[in-house]
C-alpha positions as CSV (number, residue, x, y, z in Angstrom):
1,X,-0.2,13.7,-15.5
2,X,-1.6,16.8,-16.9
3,X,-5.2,15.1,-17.2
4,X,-4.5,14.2,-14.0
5,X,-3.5,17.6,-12.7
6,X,-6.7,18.9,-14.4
7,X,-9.0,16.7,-12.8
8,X,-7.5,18.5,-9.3
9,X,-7.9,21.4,-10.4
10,X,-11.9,20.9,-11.3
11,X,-12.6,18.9,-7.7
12,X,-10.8,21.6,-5.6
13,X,-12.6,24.9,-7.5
14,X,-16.0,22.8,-7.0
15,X,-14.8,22.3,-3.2
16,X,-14.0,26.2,-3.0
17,X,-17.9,26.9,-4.4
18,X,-19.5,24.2,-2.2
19,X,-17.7,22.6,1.0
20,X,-19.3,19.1,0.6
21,X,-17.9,18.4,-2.7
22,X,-14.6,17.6,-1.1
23,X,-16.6,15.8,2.0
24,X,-17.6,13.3,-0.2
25,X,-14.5,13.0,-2.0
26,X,-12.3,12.5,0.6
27,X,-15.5,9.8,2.3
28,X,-14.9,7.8,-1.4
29,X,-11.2,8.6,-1.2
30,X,-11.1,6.7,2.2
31,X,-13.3,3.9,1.6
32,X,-10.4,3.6,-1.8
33,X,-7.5,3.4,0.4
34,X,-9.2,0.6,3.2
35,X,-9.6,-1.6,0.0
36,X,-7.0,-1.3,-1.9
37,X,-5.3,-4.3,-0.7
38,X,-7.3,-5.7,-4.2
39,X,-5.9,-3.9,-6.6
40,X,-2.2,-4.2,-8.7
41,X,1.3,-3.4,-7.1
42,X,1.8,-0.2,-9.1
43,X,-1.6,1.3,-8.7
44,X,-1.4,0.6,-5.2
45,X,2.3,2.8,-5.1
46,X,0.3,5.5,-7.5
47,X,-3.2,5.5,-5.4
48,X,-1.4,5.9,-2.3
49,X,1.0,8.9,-3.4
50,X,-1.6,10.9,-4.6
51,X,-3.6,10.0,-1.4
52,X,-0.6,11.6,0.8
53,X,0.3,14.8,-1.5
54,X,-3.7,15.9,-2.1
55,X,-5.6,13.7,0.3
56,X,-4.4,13.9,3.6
57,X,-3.2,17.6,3.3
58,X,-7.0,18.6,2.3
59,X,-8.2,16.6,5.5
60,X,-6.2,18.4,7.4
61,X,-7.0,21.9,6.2
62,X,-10.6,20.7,6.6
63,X,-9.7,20.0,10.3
64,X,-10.4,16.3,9.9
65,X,-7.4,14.5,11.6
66,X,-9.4,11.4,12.0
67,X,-8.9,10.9,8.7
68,X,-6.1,12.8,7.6
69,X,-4.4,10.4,10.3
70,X,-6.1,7.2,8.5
71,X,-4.8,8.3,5.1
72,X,-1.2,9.0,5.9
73,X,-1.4,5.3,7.9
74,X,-3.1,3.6,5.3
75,X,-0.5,5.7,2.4
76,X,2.5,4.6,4.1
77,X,1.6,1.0,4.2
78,X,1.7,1.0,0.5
79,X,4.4,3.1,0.0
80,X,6.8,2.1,2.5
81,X,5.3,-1.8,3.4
82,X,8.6,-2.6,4.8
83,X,8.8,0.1,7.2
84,X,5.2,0.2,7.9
85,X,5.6,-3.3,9.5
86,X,8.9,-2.7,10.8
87,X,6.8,0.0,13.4
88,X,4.1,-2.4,13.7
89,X,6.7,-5.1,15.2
90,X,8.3,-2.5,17.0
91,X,5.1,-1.1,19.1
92,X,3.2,-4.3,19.1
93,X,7.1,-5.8,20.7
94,X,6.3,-3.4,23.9
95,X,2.6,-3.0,24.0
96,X,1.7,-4.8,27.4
97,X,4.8,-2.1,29.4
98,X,3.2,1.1,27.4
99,X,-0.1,-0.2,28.1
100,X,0.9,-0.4,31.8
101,X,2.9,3.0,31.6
102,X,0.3,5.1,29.8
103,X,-2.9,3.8,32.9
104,X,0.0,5.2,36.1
105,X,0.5,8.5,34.1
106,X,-3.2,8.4,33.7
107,X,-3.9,7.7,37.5
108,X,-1.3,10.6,38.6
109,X,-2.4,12.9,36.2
110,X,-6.2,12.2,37.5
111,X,-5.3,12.7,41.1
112,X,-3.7,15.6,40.8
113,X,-6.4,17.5,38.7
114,X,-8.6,16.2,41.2
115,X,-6.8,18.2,44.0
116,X,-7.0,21.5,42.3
117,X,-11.1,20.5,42.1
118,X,-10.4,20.2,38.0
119,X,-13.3,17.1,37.6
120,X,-15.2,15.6,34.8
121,X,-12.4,15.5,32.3
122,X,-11.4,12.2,30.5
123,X,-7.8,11.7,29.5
124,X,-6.4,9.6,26.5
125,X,-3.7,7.8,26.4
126,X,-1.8,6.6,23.4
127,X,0.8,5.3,20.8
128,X,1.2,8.1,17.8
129,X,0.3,7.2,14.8
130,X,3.0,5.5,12.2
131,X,2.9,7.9,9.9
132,X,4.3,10.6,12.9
133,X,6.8,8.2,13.9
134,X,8.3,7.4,10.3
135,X,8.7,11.2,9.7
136,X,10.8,11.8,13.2
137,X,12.8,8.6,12.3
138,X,13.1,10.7,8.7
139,X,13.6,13.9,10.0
140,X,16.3,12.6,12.4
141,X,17.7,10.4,11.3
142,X,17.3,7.8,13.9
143,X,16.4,3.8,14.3
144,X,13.2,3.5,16.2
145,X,14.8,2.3,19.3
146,X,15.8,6.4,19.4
147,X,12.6,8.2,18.6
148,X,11.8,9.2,22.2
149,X,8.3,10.9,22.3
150,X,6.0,8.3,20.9
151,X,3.1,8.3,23.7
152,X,1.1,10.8,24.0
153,X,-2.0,11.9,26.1
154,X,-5.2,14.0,25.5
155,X,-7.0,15.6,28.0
156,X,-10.5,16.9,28.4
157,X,-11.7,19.8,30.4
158,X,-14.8,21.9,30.7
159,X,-13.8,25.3,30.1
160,X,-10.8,27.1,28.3
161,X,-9.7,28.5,31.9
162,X,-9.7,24.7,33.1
163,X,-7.1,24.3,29.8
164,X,-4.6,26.5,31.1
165,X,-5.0,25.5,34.7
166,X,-4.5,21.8,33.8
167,X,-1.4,23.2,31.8
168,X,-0.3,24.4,35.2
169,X,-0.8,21.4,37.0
170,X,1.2,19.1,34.5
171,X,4.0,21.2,34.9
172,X,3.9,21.1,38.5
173,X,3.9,17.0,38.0
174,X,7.3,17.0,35.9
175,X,9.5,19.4,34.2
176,X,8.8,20.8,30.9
177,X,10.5,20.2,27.8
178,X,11.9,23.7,26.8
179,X,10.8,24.9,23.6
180,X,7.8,22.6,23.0
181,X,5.1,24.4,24.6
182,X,2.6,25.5,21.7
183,X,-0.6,27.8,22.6
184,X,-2.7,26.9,19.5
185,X,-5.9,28.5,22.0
186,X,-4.5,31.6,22.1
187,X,-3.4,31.5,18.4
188,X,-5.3,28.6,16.4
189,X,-4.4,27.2,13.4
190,X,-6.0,28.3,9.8
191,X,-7.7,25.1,10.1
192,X,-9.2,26.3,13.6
193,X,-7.2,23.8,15.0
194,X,-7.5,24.6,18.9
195,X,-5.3,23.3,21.9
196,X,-2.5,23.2,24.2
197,X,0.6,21.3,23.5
198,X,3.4,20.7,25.5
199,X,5.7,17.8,26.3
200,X,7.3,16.9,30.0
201,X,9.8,14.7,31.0
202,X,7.7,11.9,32.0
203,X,8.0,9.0,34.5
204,X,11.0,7.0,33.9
205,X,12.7,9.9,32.2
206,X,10.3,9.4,28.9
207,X,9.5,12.2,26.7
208,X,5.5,12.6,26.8
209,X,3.2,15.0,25.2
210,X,0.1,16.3,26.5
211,X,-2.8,17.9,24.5
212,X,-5.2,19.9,26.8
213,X,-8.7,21.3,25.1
214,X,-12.4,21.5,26.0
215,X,-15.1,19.6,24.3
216,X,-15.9,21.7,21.5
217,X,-12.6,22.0,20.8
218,X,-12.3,17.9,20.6
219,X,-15.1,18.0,18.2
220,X,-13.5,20.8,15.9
221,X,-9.9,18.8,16.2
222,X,-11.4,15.3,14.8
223,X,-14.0,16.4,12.6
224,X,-13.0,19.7,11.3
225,X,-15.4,22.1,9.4
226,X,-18.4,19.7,9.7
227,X,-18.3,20.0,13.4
228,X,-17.8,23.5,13.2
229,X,-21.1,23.3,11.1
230,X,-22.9,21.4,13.8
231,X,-21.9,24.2,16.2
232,X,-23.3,26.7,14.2
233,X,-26.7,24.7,14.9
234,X,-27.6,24.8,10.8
235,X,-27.3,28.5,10.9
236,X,-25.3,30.7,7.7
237,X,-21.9,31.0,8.7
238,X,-21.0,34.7,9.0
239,X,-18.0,36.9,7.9
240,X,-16.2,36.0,11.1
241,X,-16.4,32.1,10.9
242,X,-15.9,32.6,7.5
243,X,-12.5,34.3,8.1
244,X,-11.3,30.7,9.9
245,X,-11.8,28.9,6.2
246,X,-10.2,32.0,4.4
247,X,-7.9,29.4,2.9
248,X,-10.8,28.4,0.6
249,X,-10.7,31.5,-0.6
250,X,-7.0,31.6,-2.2
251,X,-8.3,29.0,-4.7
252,X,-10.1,30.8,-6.5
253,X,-7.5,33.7,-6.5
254,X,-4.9,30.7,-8.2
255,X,-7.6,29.7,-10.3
256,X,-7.2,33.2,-12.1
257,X,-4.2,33.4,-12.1
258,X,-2.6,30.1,-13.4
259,X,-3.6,29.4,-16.2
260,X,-1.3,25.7,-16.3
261,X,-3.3,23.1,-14.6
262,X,0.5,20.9,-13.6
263,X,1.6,24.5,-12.0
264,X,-1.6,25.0,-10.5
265,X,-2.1,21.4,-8.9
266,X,1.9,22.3,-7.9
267,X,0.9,25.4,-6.4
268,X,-1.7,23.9,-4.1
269,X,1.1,21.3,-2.7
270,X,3.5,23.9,-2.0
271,X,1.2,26.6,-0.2
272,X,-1.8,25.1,0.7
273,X,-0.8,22.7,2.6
274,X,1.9,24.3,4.9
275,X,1.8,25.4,8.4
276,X,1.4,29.3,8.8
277,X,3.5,32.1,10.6
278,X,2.1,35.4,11.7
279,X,4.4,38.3,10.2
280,X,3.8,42.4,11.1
281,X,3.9,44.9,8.7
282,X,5.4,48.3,10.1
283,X,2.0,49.6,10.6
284,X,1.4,46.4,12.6
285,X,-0.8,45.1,10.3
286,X,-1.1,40.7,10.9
287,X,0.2,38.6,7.7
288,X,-0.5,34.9,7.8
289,X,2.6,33.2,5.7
290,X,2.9,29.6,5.2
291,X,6.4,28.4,7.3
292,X,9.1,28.5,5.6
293,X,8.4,31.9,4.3
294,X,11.1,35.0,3.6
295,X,10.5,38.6,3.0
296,X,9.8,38.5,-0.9
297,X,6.7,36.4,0.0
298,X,5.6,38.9,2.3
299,X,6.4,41.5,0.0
300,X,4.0,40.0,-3.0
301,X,1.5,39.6,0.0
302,X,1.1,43.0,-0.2
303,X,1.4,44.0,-4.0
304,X,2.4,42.3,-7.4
305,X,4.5,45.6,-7.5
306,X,6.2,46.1,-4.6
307,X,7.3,42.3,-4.5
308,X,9.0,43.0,-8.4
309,X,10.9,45.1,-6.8
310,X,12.4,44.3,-3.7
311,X,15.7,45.3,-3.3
312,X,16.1,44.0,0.4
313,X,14.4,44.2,3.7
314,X,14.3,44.8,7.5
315,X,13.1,42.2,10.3
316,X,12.5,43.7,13.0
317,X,15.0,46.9,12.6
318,X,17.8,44.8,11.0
319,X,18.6,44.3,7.2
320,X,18.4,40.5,6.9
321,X,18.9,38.8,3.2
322,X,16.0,37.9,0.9
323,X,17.0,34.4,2.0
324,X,15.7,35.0,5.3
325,X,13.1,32.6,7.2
326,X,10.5,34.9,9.0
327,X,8.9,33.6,12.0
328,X,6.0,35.0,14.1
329,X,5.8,37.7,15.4
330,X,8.2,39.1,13.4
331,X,8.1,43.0,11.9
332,X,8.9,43.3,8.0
333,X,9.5,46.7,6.3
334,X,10.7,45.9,2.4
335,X,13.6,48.1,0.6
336,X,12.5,48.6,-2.8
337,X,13.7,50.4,-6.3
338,X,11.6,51.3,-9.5
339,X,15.2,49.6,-11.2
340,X,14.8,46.6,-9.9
341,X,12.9,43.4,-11.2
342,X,12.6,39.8,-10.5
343,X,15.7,37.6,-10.8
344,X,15.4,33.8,-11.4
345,X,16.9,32.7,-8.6
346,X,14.6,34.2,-6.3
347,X,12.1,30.9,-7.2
348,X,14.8,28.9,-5.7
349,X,13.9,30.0,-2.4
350,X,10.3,32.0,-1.9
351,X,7.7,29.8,-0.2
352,X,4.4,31.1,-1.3
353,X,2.0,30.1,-4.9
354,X,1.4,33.6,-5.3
355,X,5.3,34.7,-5.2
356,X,6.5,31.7,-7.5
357,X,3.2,32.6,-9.9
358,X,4.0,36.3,-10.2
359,X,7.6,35.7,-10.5
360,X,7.0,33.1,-13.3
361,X,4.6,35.8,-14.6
362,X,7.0,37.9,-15.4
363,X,9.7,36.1,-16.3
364,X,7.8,34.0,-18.6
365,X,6.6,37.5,-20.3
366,X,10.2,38.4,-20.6
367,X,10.9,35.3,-22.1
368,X,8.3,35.5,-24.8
369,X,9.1,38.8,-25.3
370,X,12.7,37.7,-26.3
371,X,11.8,34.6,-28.2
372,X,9.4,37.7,-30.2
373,X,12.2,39.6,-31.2
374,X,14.7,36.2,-32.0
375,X,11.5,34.3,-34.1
376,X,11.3,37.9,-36.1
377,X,15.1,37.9,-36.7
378,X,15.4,34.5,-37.7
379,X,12.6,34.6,-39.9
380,X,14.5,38.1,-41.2
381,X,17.0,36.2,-42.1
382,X,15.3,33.3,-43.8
383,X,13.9,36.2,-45.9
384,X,16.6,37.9,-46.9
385,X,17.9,34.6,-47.8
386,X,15.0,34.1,-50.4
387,X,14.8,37.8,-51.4
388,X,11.4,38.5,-49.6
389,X,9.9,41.5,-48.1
390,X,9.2,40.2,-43.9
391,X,6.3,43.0,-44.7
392,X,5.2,41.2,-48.2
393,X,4.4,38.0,-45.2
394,X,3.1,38.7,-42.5
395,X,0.4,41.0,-44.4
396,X,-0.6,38.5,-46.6
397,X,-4.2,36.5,-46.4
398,X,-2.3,33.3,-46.5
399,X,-0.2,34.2,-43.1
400,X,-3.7,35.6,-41.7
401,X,-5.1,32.1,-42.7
402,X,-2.5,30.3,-41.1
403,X,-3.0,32.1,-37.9
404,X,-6.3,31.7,-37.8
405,X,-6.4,27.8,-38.4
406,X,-3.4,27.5,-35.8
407,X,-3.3,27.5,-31.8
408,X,-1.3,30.7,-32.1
409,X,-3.9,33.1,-32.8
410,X,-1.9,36.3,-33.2
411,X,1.6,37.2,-34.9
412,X,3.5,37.9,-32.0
413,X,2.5,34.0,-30.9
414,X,3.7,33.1,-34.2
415,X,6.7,35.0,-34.0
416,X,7.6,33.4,-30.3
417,X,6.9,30.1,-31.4
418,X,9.7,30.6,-34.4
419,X,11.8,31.9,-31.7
420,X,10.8,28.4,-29.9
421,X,12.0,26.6,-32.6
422,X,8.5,24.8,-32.7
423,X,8.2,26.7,-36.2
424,X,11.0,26.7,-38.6
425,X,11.5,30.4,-40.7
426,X,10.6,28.0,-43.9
427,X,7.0,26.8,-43.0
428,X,5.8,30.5,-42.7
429,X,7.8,31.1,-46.4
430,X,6.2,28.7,-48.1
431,X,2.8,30.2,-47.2
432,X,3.6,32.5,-49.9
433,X,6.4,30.9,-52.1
434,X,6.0,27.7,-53.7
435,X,8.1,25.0,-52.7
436,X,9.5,23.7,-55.6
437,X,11.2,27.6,-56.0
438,X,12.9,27.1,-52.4
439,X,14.0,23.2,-53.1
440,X,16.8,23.9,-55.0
441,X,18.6,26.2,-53.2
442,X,17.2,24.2,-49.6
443,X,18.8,21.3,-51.4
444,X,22.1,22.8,-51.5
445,X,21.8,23.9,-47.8
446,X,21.2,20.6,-46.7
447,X,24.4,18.8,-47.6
448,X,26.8,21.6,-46.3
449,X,25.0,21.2,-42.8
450,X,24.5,17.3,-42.9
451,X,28.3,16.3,-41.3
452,X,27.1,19.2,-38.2
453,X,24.1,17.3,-38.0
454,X,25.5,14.3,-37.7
455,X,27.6,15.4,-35.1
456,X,24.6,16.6,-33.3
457,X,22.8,13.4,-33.5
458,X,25.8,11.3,-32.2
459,X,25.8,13.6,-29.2
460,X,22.5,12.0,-28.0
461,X,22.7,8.4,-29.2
462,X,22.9,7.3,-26.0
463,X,19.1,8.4,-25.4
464,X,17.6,7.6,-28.6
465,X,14.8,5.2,-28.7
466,X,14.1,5.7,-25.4
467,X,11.3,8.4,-25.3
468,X,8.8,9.4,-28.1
469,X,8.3,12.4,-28.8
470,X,4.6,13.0,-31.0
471,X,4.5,9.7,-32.2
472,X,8.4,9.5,-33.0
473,X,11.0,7.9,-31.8
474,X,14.2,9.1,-33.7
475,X,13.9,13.3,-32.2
476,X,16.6,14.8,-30.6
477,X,16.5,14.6,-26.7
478,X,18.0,15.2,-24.0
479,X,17.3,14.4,-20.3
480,X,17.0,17.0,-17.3
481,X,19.7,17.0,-14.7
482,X,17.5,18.6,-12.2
483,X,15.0,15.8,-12.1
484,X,16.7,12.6,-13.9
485,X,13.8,11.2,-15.2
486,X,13.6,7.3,-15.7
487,X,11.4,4.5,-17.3
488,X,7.9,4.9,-16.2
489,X,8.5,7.8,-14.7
490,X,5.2,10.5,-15.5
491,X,7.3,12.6,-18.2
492,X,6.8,16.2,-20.2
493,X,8.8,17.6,-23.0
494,X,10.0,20.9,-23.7
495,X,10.9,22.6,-26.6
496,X,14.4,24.5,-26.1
497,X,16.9,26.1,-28.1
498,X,19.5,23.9,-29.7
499,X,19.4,20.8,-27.3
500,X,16.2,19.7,-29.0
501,X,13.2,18.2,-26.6
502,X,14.4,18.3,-23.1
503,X,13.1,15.3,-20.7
504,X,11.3,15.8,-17.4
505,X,9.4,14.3,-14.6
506,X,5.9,15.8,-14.8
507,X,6.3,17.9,-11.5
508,X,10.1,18.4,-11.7
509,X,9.8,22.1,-9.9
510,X,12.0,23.1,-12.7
511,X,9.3,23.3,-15.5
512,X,6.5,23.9,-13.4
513,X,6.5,27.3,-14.4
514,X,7.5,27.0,-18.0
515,X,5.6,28.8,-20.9
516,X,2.7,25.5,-21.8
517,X,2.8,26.5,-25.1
518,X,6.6,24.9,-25.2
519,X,5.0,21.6,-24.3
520,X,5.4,18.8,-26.0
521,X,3.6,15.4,-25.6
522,X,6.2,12.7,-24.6
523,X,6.0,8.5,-23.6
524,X,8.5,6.1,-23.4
525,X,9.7,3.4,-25.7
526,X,8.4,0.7,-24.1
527,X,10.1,-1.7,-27.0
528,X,13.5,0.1,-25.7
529,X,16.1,-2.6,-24.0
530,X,18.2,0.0,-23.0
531,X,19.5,0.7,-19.4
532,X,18.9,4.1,-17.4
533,X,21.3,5.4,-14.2
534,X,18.9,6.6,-11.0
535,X,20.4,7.4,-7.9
536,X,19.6,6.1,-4.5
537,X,20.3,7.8,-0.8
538,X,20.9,4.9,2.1
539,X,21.2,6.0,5.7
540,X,22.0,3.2,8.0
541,X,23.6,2.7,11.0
542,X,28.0,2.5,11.2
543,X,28.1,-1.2,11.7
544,X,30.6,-3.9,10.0
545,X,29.4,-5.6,7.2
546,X,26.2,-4.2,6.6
547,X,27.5,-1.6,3.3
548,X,28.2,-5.4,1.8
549,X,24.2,-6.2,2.7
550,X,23.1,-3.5,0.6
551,X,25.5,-3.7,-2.1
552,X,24.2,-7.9,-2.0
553,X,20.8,-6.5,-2.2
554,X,21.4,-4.2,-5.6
555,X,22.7,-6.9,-7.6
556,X,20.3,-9.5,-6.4
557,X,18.1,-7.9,-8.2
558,X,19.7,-8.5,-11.2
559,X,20.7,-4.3,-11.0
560,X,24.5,-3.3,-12.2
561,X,25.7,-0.5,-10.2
562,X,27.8,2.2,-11.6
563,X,29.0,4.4,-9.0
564,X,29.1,4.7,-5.4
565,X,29.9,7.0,-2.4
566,X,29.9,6.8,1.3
567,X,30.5,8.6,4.6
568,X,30.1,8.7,8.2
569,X,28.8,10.6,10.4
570,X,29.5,11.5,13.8
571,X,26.2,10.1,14.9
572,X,27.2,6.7,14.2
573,X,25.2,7.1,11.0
574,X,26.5,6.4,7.3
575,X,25.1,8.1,4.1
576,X,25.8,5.9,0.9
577,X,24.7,7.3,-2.4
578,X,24.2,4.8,-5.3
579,X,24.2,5.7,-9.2
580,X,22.1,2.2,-10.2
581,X,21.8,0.8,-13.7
582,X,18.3,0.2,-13.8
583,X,15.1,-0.7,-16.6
584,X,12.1,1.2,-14.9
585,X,11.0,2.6,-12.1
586,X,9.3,-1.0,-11.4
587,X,12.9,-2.2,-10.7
588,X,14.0,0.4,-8.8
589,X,10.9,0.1,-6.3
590,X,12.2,-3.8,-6.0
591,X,15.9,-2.4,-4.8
592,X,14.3,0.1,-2.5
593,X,12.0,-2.5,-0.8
594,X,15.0,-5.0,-0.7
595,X,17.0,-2.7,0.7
596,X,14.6,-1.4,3.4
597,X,14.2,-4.7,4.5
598,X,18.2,-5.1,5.5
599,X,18.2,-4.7,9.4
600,X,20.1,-1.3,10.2
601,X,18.9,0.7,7.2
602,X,17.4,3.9,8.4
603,X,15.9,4.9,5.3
604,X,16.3,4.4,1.2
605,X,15.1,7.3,-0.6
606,X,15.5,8.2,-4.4
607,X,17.5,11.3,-4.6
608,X,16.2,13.0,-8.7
609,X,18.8,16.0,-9.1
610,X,22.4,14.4,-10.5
């Protein structure tokens, strides 16, 4: 994962240097995912992941929804092969009536353009894409029978005057859908994304949207910065067209800045990728935010300092919590006090990489800072203990040695890492004391604290065997709650204070931000027999019988399962949450697939906190 995570992090700086780095990537990328079909089950599941988190997101900051739409397609196919055919059925089911619907909106749309003299300007009909349609069934929580706008129509004009005039005359045809008009001409996307979108009550009472744009627009939409290149007829692009790619820019800002590939690559998913807002500073002064954003992002927009220390903030007049979800057009003025500093929680709920990386700045420096001053008391101690100056140590050439042949390089490192607990007090003594002066009295030590050891290690039988932890299989260990990490998972290990090596997925959000030097190199057991509880999320419909499908499904699979809830809703919908006894992740891909494929089920998702 980390090597992985590195790899990303070399592709996209190259990509920030020189534009058709990523071109080519994402060409090779493409031609991956239309032939993958060849290659194993679980590379297929990885390929594909990666292809929808990285991929497609690039492709569409790039502008390129040909093939951003293509990869999210192709991704979901391999991800979600049940559902991807379930769509397929559904749409090819009806094609011949949305065929037949989508050529008499066509015809009444072209007439009445026609009439206002608005002439030479093709329109498109068509079914959205699958990946579009899975996400509204998702985000709904609705059968595909329910999902209402799934045609939608394109239309070509000649000038960005004839746009808005078209606009006009679709809304004269059939009544608006209130709230879903979008000016992306007026405002385009950081992409430069450019259109108008807005969806009408259709004939037959159907929901259809309607994209309007001119030619170059088209282009731009489809083929992204490569178009916008062919525009530019081969000529430099200035500061202004620069300014529509700004997003390249960021890059290299994270690249200084994070210094931890995994948080890096983590960074890119979680602001990179997003839609934007347009926020106002009192002076009116235009912030783009990605959506989502409150007013501590904005606040670290505008200084590292000012966002430490935020005590609250105004939106437009009106103290509103840090919680807060900005949205454009809105005016921010930030309360702040020398006092204050950032609080943990906070990363619980800002939006933007450079807010989570300056928070984790500082509270990793205050972490250190404290694991100084514990690794110097504990090692103190251990001193005192053996009747040794701490002075008569850490000047001596043998402790200078050792720091210079270590990873450490400096004494307060050295003195952290004791605090750690990846150095015990007694390796830095014996740099200066023989052992066989320390065994004796180490010797005694050792039986009073054996029966508290034992103790200890009965605590975590339960996981031992399972995960190796530098070559060993016998270390303490303990799994994270936040992530519940299982067989075949991508895992790291952390070093923590008195719970031994703690276990989590590789991009757990928890230990994204995590001092790297408390990393630990982790696998699994793979001789291991023993069993591991993951927990499912099921949303189907409220119908008789169907909770005894699923449960059918689990335990055909040969998969014991431990606990169970369920409720309705009043949608007609239940939720059923599953704790499964399972071997590996391979297994629990087998009950999600089975499951998917009982008529009813909405969606199966794995659900990683506890």
């Amino acid at each position: 994962e980390q090597k992985q995570a590195e790899n990303f992090r070399k592709m996209l700086m190259a990509m920030a240097k020189d534009i058709r780095v990523i071109l080519i990537k994402i060409a090779d990328r493409l031609h991956n995912m239309r032939t993958l079909v060849a290659m194993p089950e679980d590379r297929q599941v990885v390929i594909a992941q990666e292809t929808l988190d990285i991929y497609a997101p690039i492709a569409n900051r790039l502008g390129i929804q040909e093939m951003k739409v293509e990869f999210e397609d192709l991704s979901l196919k391999y991800l979600k092969p049940d559902v991807w055919l379930s769509i397929d059925k559904e749409i090819k089911k009806h094609k011949s009536e949305r065929d037949k619907y989508i050529s008499e909106a066509k015809n009444t749309v072209g007439k009445k353009l026609e009439e206002q003299n608005i002439k030479d300007c093709p329109i498109y009909g068509r079914i959205k894409h699958y990946y579009s349609i899975y996400r509204k069934m998702e985000r709904q929580k609705i059968p595909f029978g329910e999902v209402c706008d799934i045609m939608a129509f394109r239309i070509i004009v000649q000038s960005v005057q004839q746009c808005y005039e078209t606009l006009g005359c679709i809304h004269a045809l059939w009544r608006p859908v209130p709230g879903r008009f979008r000016d992306f001409i007026a405002m385009p996307k950081i992409n430069n994304y450019q259109s108008l979108h807005t969806t009408v009550i259709g004939p037959g009472g159907h929901r259809v949207e309607f994209q309007i744009r001119t030619h170059q627009m088209h282009d731009i939409a489809e083929h992204g910065i490569a178009a916008h290149w062919k525009y530019k007829e081969g000529k430099l692009i200035n500061d202004k067209d620069e300014m529509k790619f700004k997003w390249l820019r960021r890059l290299l800002e994270w690249q200084n800045e994070i210094s931890d590939s995994a948080e890096f690559l983590e960074t890119i998913k979680l602001d990179l990728f997003a839609d934007d807002v347009y926020i106002f500073t009192p002076n009116g002064e235009l912030r783009e935010l990605p959506r989502g954003s409150v007013p501590l992002d904005f606040a670290y927009s505008i200084h590292t300092d000012l966002g430490h220390s935020t005590l609250g903030a105004k939106v437009n007049g009106k103290i509103v919590p840090l919680r807060y979800q900005l949205h454009s057009g809105d005016t921010v003025e930030i309360l702040s006090g020398k006092a204050k500093h950032p609080h943990k929680d906070w990363l619980q709920f800002v939006k933007t990489s450079r807010a989570k990386a300056k928070i984790r700045q500082f509270l990793r420096q205050e972490e250190k800072e404290k694991s100084k001053l514990l690794g110097q008391d504990m090692l103190e101690k251990a001193c005192s203990r053996y009747k040794i100056n701490l002075n008569r140590i850490l000047k001596s050439n043998e402790f200078d040695e050792f720091v210079k042949k270590s990873s450490y390089g400096n004494e307060g490192s050295v003195l952290s890492a004791i605090g750690y607990g990846k150095i015990s007090p007694i390796q830095i003594i014996e740099l200066i004391v023989p052992k066989d002066q320390l065994q004796i009295e180490v010797g005694e030590k050792q039986e009073d604290k054996k029966s508290v050891l034992d103790k200890i290690v009965k605590r975590f039988t339960r996981v031992k065997g399972l995960v190796k932890v530098s070559g060993y299989s016998d270390m303490l260990v303990s799994f994270g709650k936040c992530c519940n990490p299982v067989p075949g998972d991508s895992i790291v290990g952390y070093v923590t204070r008195g719970r031994g090596v703690s276990i989590h997925v590789a991009d757990c959000p928890r230990v994204v931000g995590m001092d790297p030097d408390r990393r630990v190199e982790v696998l699994w057991d793979l001789r291991s027999e023993a069993r591991h509880i993951a927990r499912i999320r099921i949303i189907c419909v409220d119908r008789p019988g169907l909770l005894s499908r699923i449960t059918d499904a689990i335990t055909n699979e040969n998969v014991n399962i431990a606990g169970a809830a369920v409720h309705t809703l009043e949608d007609k919908t239940a939720v059923n949450n599953f704790d499964i006894e399972i071997k590996d992740i391979a297994q629990l891909r087998n009950v999600i697939k089975a499951i998917e494929r009982i008529k009813g089920v909405i969606s199966v998702e794995r659900v990683r906190s506890a």
